[in-house]
C-alpha positions in Angstrom: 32.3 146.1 53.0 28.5 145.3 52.6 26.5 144.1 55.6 27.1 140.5 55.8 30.1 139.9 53.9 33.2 137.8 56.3 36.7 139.5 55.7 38.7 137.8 53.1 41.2 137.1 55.1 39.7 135.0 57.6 38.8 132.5 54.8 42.5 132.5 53.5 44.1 131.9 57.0 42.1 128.8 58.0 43.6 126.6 55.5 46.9 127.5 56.3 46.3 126.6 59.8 45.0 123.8 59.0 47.6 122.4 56.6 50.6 123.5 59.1 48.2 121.4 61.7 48.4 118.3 59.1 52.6 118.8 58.6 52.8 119.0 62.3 50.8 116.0 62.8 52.6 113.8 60.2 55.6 114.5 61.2 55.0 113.4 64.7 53.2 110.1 63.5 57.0 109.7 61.5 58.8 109.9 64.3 56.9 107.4 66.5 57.0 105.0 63.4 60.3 105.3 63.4 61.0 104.7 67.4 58.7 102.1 67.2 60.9 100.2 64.6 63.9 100.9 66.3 62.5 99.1 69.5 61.1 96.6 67.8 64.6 95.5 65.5 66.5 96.1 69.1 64.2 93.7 71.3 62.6 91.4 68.9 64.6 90.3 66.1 67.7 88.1 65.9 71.0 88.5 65.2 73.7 85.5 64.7 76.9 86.4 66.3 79.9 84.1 64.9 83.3 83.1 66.4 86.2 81.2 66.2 88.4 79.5 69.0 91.6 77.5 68.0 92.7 74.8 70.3 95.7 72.2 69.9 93.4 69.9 71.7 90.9 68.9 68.6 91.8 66.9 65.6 88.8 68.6 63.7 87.3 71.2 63.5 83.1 71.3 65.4 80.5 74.0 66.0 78.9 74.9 68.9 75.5 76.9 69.1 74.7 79.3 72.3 71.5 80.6 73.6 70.3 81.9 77.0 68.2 84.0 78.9 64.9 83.4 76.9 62.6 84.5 80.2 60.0 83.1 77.9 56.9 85.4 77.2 54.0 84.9 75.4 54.8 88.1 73.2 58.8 87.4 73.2 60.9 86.1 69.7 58.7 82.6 68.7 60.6 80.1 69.4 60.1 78.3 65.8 62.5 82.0 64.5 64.8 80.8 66.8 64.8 77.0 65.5 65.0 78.2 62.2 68.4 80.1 63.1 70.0 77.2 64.8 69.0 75.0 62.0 70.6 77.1 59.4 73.9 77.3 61.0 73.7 73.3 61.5 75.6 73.2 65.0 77.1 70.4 66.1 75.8 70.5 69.8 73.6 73.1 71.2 74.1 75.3 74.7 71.2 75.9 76.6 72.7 78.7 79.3 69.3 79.1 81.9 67.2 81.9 82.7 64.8 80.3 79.8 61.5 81.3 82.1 61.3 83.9 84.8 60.5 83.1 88.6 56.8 83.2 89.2 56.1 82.3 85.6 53.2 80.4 85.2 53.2 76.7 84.0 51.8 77.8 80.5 54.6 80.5 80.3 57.5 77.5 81.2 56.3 75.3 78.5 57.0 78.0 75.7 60.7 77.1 77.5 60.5 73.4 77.4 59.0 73.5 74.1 61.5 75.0 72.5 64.1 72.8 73.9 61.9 70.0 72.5 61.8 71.2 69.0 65.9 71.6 69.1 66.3 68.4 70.1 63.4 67.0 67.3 66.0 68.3 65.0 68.4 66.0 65.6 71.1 68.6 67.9 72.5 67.1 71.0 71.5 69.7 73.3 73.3 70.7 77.2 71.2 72.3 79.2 72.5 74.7 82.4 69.9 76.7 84.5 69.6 79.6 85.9 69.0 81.6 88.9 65.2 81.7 87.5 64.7 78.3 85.6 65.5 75.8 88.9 61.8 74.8 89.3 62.3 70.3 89.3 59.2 70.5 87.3 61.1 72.6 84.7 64.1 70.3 85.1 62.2 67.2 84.6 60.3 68.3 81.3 63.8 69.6 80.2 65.1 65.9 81.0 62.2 64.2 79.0 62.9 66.2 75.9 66.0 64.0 75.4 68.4 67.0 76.4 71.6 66.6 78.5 70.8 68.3 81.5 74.2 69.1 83.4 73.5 70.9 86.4 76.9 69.4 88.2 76.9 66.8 85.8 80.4 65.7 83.2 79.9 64.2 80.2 82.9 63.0 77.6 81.7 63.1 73.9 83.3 62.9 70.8 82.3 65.5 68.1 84.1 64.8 64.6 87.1 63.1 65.5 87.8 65.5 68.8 87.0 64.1 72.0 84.8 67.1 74.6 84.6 67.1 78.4 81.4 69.0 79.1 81.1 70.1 82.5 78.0 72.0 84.0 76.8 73.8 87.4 74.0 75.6 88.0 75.4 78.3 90.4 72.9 81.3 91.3 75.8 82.8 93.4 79.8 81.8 94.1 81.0 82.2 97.8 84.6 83.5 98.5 85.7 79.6 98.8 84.2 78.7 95.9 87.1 76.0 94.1 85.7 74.2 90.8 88.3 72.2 91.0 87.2 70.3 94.0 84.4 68.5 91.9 85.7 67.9 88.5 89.6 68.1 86.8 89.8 69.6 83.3 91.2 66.6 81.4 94.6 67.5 78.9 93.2 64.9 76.7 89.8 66.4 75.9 89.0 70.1 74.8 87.0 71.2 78.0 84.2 73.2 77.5 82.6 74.7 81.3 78.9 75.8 80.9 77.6 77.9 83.7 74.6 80.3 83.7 76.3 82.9 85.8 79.8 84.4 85.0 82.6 84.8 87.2 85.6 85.2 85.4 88.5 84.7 88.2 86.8 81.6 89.4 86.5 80.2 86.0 90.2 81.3 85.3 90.9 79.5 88.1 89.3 76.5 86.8 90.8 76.8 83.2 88.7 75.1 80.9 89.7 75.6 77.4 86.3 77.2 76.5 84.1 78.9 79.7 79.8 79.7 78.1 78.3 82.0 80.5 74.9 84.3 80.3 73.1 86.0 82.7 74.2 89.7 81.7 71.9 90.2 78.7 74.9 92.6 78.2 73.4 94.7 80.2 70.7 95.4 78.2 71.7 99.1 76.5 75.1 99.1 74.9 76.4 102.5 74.0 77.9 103.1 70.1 81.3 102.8 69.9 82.2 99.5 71.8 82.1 101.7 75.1 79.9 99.4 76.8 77.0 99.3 78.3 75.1 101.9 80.1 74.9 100.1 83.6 76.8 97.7 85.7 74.9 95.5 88.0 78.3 93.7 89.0 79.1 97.4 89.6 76.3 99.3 90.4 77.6 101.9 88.6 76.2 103.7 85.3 78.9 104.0 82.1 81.4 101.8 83.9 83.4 101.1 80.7 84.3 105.2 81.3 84.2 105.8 84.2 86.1 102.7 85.9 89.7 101.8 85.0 88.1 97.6 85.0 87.9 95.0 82.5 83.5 95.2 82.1 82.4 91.6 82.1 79.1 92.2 80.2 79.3 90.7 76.7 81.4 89.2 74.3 84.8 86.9 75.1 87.0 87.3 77.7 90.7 85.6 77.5 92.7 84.1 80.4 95.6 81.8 80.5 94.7 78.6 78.4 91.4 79.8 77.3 88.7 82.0 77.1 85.2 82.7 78.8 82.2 84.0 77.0 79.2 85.9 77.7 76.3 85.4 75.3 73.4 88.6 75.5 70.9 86.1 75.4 67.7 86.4 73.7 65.0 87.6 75.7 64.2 91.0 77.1 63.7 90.6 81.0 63.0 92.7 83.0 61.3 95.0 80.0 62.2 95.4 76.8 64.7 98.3 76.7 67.2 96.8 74.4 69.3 99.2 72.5 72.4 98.3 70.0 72.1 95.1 71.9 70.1 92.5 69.9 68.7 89.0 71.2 71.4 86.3 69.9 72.2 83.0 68.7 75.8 82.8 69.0 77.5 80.0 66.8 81.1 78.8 67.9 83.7 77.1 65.6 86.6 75.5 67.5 89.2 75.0 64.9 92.3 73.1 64.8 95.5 74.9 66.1 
């Protein structure tokens, strides 16, 4: 080799290193692409869950709509998506289930709330509206009033919805004691299909109550559900991770729950408090037909 001349081989490794550098790199760019999708379609898109209930309490069939548990963000689903979803499945009435802000939210954050409520209700929907153990600000309550929505925090209402006659009953319960009785302040009518809304599920008191149709929230089903309908990761009712394995219980987290003369359901809501760790567990809109029997 003459005085001067670099090794040949120096000159052909470099590019290889350099190109298994590039693989290395893109291949790692991939993967958080693809991560970052799959947390976004988890926590920021929505999906319609449907349903049907039959009752030999209603003459005709009607549809109710369900949301909950927006814990309204400035970066969180836009409230005119979720519009736009409620409006294409043309609901008779539409369920407003609390937790819509988050305690300590500021004013500016609460209105994204109220707002939405306002454009549901601009659409023409008769809207009920529980709260929460977040959303119990009067200020909050007094905008939701002024939108034109129902607002039946220990409130009844009897409404007729194609032909069927409704007893809507709502409480805004944050807790149940031991002595807690439902049936102390209202009676489920036999003439009416009763429908119970309440933010907060408790499934042997609302057994115990036996509407014909129990809407509950609060759960955002827990937030990560594992594949294979074995429920979700954690139980805060339990305090216990995997509890759909691990405990020999009936997990009250998501979905509908049957006692004698009718069922309760738990809506996953739509928002993503207190982060947004949503796995196989998208934000809903859950749309209810109650059919004849």
């Amino acid at each position: 080799m003459n005085e001067g001349e670099k090794p040949l081989t120096a000159e052909k490794d470099k590019p290889k290193k350099n190109s298994a550098a590039k693989y290395r790199l893109r291949r790692l760019s991939l993967f958080l692409i693809i991560i970052l999708l799959i947390w976004w379609f988890n926590n920021f898109t929505i999906k319609t869950t449907k349903l049907e209930i039959e009752s030999d309490k209603v003459d005709s069939s009607f549809r109710i709509a369900v949301i909950s548990d927006l814990h309204a963000s400035p970066i969180g689903i836009g409230n005119d998506r979720i519009i736009k979803k409620i409006c294409k499945q043309n609901p008779d009435i539409v369920t407003i289930l609390g937790d819509m802000y988050t305690t300590g939210s500021s004013w500016e954050t609460i209105e994204i709330a109220v707002e939405l409520i306002q454009g549901i209700v601009d659409e023409g929907f008769p809207v009920y509206v529980v709260t929460g153990e977040h959303d119990m600000d009067e200020e909050y309550i007094d905008a939701v009033a002024e939108t034109g929505a129902h607002v039946m925090n220990y409130k009844e209402e009897i409404i007729e919805l194609n032909g069927s006659r409704i007893q809507i009953v709502g409480i805004d319960n944050a807790y149940y004691s031991d002595t807690f009785d439902l049936r102390k302040e209202f009676t489920v009518r036999d003439d009416c299909f009763s429908l119970l809304l309440a933010h907060i599920p408790n499934y042997d008191k609302m057994t115990l109550f036996g509407a014909d149709l129990t809407l509950c929230a609060d759960t955002h089903g827990e937030m990560v559900q594992l594949p294979f309908d074995f429920g979700p990761v954690y139980s805060s009712r339990y305090n216990r991770w995997f509890p759909q394995i691990t405990l020999n219980e009936e997990i009250y987290d998501k979905g509908i729950f049957p006692y004698s003369g009718g069922n309760m359901f738990i809506t996953s809501g739509l928002g993503a408090s207190p982060a947004p760790i949503r796995f196989n567990n998208r934000p809903e809109v859950v749309v209810i037909d109650v059919i004849p029997e």
